[in-house]
C-alpha positions in Angstrom: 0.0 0.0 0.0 1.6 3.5 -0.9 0.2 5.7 1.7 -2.1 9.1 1.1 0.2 11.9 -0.1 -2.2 15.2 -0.8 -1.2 16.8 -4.5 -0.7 20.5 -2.8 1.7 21.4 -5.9 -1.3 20.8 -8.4 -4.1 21.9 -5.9 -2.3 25.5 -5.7 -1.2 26.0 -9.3 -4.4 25.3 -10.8 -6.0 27.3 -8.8 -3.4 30.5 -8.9 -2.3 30.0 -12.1 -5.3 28.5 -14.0 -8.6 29.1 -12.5 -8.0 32.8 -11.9 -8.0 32.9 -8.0 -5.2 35.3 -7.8 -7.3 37.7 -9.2 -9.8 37.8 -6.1 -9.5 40.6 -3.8 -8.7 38.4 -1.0 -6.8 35.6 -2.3 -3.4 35.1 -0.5 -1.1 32.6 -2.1 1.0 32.4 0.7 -2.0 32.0 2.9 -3.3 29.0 0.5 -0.3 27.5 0.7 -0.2 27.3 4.7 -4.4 26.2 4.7 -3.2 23.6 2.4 0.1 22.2 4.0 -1.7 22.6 7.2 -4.5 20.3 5.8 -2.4 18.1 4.1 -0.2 17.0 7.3 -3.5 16.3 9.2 -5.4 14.4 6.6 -1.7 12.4 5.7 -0.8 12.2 9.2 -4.5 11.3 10.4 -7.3 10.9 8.3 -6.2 8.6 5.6 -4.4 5.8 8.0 -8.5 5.2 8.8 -9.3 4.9 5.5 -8.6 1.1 4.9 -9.7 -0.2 8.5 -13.4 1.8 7.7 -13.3 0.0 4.7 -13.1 -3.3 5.6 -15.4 -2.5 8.6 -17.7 -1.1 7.9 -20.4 0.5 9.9 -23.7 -1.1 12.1 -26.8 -0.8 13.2 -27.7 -1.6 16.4 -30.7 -1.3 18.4 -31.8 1.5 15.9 -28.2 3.4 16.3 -26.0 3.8 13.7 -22.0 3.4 14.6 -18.9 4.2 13.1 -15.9 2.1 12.7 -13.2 2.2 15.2 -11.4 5.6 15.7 -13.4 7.9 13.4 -15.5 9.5 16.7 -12.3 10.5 17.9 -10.8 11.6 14.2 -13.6 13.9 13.9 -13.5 15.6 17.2 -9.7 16.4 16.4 -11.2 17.8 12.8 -13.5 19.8 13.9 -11.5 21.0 16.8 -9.2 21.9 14.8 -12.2 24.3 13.2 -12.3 23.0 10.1 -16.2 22.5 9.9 -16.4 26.3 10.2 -14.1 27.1 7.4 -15.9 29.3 5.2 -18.8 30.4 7.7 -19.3 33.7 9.1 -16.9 34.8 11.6 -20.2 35.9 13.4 -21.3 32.9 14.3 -18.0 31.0 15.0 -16.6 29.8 11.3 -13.2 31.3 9.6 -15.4 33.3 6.7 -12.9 31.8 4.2 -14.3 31.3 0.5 -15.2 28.8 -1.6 -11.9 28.6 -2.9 -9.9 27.5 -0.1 -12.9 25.1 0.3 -12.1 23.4 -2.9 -8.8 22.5 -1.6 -9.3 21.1 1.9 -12.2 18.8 0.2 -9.9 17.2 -2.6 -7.5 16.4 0.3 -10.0 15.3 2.6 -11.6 12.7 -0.1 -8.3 11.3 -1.2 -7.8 10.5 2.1 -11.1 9.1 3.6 -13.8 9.7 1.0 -16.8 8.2 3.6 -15.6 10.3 6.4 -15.8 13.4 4.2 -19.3 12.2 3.0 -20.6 12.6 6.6 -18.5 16.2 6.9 -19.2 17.7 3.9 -22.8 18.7 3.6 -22.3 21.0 6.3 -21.0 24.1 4.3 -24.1 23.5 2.0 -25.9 23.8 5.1 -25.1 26.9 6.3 -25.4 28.0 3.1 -28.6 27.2 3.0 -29.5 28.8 6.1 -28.2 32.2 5.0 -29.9 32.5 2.2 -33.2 31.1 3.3 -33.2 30.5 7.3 -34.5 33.5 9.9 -32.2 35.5 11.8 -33.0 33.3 15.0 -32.6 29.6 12.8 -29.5 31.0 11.8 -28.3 32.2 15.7 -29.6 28.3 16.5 -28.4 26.2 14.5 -24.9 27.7 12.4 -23.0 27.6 15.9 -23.7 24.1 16.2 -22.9 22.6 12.7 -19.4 25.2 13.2 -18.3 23.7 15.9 -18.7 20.1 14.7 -21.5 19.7 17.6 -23.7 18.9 15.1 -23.8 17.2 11.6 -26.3 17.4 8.5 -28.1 15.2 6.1 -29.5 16.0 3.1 -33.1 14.6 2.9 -34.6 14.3 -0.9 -34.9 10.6 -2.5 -37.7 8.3 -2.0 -38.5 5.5 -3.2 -40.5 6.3 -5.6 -39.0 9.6 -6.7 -35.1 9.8 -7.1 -35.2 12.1 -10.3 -38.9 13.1 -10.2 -39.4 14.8 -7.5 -42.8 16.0 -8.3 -43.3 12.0 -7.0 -42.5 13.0 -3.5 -44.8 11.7 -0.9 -43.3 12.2 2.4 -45.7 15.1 4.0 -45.5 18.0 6.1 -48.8 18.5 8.5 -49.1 22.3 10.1 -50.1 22.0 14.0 -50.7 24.6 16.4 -46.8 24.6 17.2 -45.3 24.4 14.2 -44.4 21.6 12.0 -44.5 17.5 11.7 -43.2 15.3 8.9 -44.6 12.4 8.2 -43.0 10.0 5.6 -39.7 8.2 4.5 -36.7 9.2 2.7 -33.7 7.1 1.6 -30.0 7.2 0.2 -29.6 9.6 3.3 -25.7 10.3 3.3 -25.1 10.4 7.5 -28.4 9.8 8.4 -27.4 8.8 11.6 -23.5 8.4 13.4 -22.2 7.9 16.4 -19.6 11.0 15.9 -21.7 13.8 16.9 -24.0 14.7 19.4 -26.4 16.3 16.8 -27.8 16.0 13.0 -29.8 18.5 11.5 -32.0 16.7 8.5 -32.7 19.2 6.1 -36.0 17.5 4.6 -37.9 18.2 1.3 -41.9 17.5 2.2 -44.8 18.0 0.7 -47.0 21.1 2.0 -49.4 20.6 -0.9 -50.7 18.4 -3.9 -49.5 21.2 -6.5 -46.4 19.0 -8.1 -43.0 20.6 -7.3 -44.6 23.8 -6.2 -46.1 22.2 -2.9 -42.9 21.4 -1.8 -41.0 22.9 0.7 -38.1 22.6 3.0 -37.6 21.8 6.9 -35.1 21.6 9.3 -35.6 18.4 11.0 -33.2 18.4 14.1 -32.8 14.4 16.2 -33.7 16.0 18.8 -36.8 17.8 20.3 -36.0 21.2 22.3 -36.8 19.5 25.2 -34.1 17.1 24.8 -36.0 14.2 23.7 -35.1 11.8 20.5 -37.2 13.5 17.4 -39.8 10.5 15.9 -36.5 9.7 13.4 -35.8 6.0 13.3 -33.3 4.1 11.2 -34.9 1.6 9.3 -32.0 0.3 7.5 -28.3 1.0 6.6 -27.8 0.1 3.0 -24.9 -2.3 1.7 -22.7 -0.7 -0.6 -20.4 -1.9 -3.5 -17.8 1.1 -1.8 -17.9 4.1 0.7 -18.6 1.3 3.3 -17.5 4.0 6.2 -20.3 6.0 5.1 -24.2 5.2 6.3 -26.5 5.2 4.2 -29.9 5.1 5.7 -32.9 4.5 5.0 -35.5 6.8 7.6 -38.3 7.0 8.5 -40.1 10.1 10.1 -43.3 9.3 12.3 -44.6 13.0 12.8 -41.3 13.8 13.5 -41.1 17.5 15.0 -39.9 20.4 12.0 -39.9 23.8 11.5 -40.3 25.1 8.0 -36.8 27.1 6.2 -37.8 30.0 3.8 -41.5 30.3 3.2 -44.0 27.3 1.2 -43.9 25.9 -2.0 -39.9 26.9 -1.8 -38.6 23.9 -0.9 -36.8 23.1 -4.4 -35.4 26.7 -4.4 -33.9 25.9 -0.9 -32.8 22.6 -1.2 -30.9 23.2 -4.8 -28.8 26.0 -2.9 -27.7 22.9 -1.1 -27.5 20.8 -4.2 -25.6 23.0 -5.9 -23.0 23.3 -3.3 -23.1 19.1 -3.3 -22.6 18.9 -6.9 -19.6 21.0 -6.8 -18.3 18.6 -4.1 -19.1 15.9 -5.8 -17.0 17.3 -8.7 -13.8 18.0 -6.5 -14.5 13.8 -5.5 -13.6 12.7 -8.5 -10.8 14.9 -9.0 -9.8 13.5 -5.8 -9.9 9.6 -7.0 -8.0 10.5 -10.3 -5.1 12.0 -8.5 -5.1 9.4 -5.8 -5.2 6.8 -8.9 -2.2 8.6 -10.7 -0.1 8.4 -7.6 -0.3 4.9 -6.9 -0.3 3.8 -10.1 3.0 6.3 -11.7 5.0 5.3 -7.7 4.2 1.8 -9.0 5.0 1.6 -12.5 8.3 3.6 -11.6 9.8 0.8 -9.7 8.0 -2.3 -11.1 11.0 -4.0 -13.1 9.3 -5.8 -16.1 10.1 -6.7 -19.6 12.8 -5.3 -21.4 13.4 -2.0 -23.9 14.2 -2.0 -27.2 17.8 -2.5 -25.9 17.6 -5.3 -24.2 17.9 -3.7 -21.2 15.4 -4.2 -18.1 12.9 -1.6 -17.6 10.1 -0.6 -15.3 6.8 -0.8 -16.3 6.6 3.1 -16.7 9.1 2.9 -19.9 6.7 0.8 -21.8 4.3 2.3 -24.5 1.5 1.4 -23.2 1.8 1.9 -19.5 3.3 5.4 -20.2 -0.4 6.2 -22.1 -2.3 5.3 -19.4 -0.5 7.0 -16.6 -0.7 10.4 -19.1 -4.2 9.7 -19.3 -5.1 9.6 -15.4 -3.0 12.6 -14.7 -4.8 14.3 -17.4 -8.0 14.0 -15.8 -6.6 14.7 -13.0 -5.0 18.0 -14.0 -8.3 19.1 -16.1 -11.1 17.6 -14.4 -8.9 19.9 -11.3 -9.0 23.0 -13.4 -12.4 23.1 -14.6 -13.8 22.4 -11.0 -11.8 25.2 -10.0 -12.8 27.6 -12.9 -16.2 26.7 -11.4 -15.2 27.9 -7.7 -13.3 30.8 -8.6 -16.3 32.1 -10.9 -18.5 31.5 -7.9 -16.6 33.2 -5.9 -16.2 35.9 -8.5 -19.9 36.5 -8.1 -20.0 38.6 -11.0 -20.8 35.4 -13.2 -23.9 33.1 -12.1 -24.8 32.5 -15.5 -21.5 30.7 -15.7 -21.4 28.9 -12.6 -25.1 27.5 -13.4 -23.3 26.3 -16.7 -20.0 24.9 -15.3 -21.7 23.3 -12.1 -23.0 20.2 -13.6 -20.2 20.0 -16.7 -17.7 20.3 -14.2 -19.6 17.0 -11.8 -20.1 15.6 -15.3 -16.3 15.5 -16.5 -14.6 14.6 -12.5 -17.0 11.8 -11.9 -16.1 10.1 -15.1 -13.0 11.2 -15.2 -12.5 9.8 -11.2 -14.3 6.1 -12.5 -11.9 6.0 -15.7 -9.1 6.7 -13.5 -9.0 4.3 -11.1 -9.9 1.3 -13.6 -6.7 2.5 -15.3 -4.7 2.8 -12.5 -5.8 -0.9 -11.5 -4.7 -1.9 -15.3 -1.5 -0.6 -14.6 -1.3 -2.4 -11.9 -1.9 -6.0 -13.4 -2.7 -8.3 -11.0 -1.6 -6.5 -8.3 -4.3 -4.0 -9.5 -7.5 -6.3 -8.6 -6.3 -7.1 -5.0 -6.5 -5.0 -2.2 -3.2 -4.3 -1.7 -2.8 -1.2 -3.3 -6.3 -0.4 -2.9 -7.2 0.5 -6.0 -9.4 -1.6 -6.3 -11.1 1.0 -3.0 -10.7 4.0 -5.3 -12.7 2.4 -7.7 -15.4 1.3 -5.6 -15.8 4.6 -3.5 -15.7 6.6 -7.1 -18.2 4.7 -9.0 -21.1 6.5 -6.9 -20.0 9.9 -8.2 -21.3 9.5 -11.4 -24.6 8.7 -9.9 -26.0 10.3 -7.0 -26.7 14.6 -6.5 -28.0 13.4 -9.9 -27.3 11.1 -12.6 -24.7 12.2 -15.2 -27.1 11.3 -17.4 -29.3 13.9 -16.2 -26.8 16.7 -16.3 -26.4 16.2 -19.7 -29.5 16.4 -20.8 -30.1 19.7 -18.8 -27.3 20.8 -20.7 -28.3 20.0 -24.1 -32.1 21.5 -23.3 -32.7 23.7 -20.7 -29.5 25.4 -20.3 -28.6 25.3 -23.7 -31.8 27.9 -24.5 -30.9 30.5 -22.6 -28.1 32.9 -20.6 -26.0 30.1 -19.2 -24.6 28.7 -22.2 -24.6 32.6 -23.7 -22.3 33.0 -20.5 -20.2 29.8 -21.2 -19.8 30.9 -25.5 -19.0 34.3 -24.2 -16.0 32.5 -21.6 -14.7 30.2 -24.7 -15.0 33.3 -27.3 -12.3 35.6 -24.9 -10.3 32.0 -24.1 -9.9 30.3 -27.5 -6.5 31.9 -28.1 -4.9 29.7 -30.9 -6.5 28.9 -34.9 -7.1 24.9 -33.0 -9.3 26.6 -30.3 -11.2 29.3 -32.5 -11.8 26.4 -34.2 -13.5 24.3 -31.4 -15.2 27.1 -30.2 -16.7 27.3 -33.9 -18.0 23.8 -34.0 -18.9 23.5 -30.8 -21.2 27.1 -31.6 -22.5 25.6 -34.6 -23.6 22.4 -32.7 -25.4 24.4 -30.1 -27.5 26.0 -33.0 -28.2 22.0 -34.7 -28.9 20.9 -30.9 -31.9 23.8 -30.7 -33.2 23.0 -34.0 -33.8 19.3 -33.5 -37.0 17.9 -32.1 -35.5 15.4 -29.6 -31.7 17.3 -28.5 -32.0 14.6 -25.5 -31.1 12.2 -28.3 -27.3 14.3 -29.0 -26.8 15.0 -24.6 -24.0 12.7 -24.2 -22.1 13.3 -27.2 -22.9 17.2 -27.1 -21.6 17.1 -23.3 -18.3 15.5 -24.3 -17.9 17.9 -26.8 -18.3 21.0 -24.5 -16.4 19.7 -21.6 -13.7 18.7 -24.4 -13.5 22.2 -26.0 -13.6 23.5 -22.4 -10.8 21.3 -21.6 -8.9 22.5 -24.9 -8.5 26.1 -23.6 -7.8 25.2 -20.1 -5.0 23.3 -21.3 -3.7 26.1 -23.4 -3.7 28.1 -20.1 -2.4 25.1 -18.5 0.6 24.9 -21.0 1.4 28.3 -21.3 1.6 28.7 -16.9 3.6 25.8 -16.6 6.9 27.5 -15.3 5.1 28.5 -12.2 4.7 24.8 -11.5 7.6 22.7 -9.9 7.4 20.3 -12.6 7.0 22.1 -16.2 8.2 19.5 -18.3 5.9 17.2 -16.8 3.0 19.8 -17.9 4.0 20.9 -20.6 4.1 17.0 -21.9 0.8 16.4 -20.4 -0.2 19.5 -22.1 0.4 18.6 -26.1 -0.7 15.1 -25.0 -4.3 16.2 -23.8 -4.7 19.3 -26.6 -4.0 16.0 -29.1 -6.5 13.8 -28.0 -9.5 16.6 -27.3 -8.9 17.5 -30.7 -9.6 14.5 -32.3 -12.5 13.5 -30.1 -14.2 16.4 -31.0 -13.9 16.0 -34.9 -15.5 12.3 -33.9 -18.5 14.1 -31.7 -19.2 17.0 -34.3 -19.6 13.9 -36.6 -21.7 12.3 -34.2 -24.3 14.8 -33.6 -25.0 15.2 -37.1 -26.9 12.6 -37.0 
């Protein structure tokens, strides 16, 4: 097993040197750098020697509790301790008031280290987000303290099991008493929905105030416990058994007039919860990132001092001078270097704030591109591997497993594209993201990509059925995208330790986007 070494070098370039984030009024490189180091020795040092033991054991349920493996109650209490819950929330009510960006790196780190502990951490920024934007003064004064200081954690409450996608299909109900709130229903695929590592959860649940379709739903904040101290009506039904992210609960639960108190006002609930969403998605995003640089690091260490087969010499060589080998390892690092930089375009715009018609369009390319990306990665990594790469000794295998959800839930890739090729594709988002690729198409290639992939936007609004094109019209934006980014990739490269490495990686990506496109212009000709 090669143990967890976080990519700070990449994290940091992209971000200064690629994404823009120098250019916000309160980015400080050097103070990135120590957040990130800082980060890095804890999750190295800490976090990721849990990773394998949660793995392989998992967590129970007993008598209607849920429990964590061994040691993670105590690794969490030094995390949030350590504040890191509270990184970007306001300084008013305990957090750091740090942005999105320095976010984005503390996340990557934390998944490459222990992916299922950082599924039970990180819905909390989304949370307090949430409760900004929507909650009253006195919610906020409540509950942001709490999820801060790590006292309490929060789950995301939205699937059913009848509506996953649809949630006009939603039946789990909110009833109005003469004290407030009670819902009345069951939800599953809850991430967290219940652990042994805090004294608190705060289920944000999405319940039905009304027959009217999407527009009688609406939001609540669903504590575990009553404000007399009592257990909330919140049973775990069941945890589920996973193909990965085995230290991670997912519940199944079940809310028997459970007490709630409603977030925003009714019939906003979708409004509410997508602030959350959103926030997830761009999570989500930075996962797979996370996976394709874990895969690269194991698999390149590996192939670098694997003796195998002989050169053209006759000479012995490790596996890493063979033809072959040597693709796939530029391929994972790749993705790992774009899939990085167009996550980070996506934070950096956010934080930005002058640009929502971009984020809206980069949100779900960028969880598009990573999760795939994080998936294509790690089966690579296990094929440079051989043999070694399908047992669990260098734990590939893991990455695999805990990446292959990515692609699927805070909504199905699938899904994302065909938003993309429809609803977004109409109107000021994907104005926004022309307008990005007209000022950053800076060579004839580029122009050139920017031009075809214009041209199919107009064919996808002119045919009946664009659902039919949502795949190959995704891979051709994300692959125009990536075309550019390179190009800024490329020409930064002497700010990063290793420009030789990028530069290589550079003509080797800018090679290959090209000639997929050609294929996908082809493609959605039909």
């Amino acid at each position: 097993m090669k143990p967890f070494v976080a990519p700070v070098e990449d994290i940091l370039f992209s971000l200064t040197h690629v994404a823009g984030a120098a250019d916000l009024p309160d980015w400080d490189l050097a103070f990135a750098t120590e957040i990130a180091q800082h980060f890095a020795a804890f999750a190295e040092r800490e976090i990721a020697p849990l990773d394998e033991l949660g793995d392989r054991q998992g967590c129970r349920l007993q008598d209607g509790r849920v429990y964590m493996p061994d040691g993670f109650a105590q690794l969490y209490r030094a995390y949030a301790e350590q504040g890191w819950q509270g990184l970007t929330a306001p300084d008013k009510f305990g957090g750091q008031a740090l942005g999105d960006t320095m976010l984005a790196i503390t996340a990557e780190i934390f998944v490459g280290a222990n992916h299922s502990l950082q599924m039970i951490t990180g819905l909390v920024p989304g949370a307090i987000r949430t409760l900004l934007n929507f909650g009253s003064d006195e919610q906020q004064t409540r509950y942001i303290p709490a999820l801060v200081s790590g006292d309490m954690l929060a789950t995301m409450c939205l699937t059913e099991s009848n509506a996953g996608s649809d949630l006009s299909q939603i039946r789990c109900k909110a009833i109005k008493t003469d004290d407030g709130w009670q819902i009345d229903g069951e939800k599953i695929f809850i991430s967290g929905g219940d652990q042994n590592i805090s004294d608190r959860i705060l289920h944000l649940v999405l319940a039905r105030t009304s027959d009217d379709g999407v527009k009688g739903l609406s939001l609540f904040l669903c504590p575990c416990t009553r404000s007399d101290g009592r257990r909330n009506a919140i049973s775990v039904t069941r945890i589920e058994e996973k193909m990965g992210l085995h230290a991670s609960p997912t519940c199944q639960l079940a809310f028997d007039k459970a007490d709630a108190e409603l977030i925003g006002t009714e019939g906003q609930g979708l409004l509410a919860m997508f602030t959350m969403m959103n926030h997830a998605r761009a999570d989500v995003a930075l996962q797979g990132v996370a996976h394709s640089a874990r895969a690269y690091d194991v698999a390149s260490s590996y192939a670098a001092e694997r003796v195998q087969g002989k050169g053209v010499d006759g000479v012995p060589v490790t596996l890493d001078q063979h033809a072959d080998v040597h693709r796939m390892l530029n391929e994972i690092d790749t993705m790992a270097i774009g899939g990085r930089a167009i996550a980070h375009l996506s934070s950096v715009t956010m934080e930005r704030g002058d640009n929502p018609d971009l984020v809206a369009f980069l949100t779900p390319l960028a969880k598009v591109f990573c999760t795939d990306a994080g998936i294509r990665s790690a089966e690579l990594g296990m094929q440079v591997l051989g043999g070694y790469g399908y047992l669990q000794e260098y734990r590939l295998e893991q990455t695999y497993r805990d990446a292959r959800i990515a692609a699927i839930y805070e909504g199905a890739n699938g899904i994302h594209e065909r938003m993309i090729a429809t609803r977004l594709l109409k109107g000021r988002a994907a104005d926004a993201f022309d307008a990005y690729l007209a000022v950053n198409a800076q060579t004839p290639v580029a122009q050139d990509l920017h031009a075809k992939w214009k041209q199919a936007r107009l064919d996808l609004l002119a045919k009946p059925d664009p659902t039919l094109y949502a795949h190959d019209f995704m891979a051709l934006t994300s692959g125009t995208l990536l075309y550019c980014l390179w190009g800024t990739i490329k020409t930064a490269a002497k700010h990063h330790p290793d420009p030789q490495r990028i530069e290589r990686l550079a003509r080797f990506a800018q090679m290959r986007l090209h000639a997929d496109a050609d294929m996908r212009v082809q493609l959605l000709k039909g």
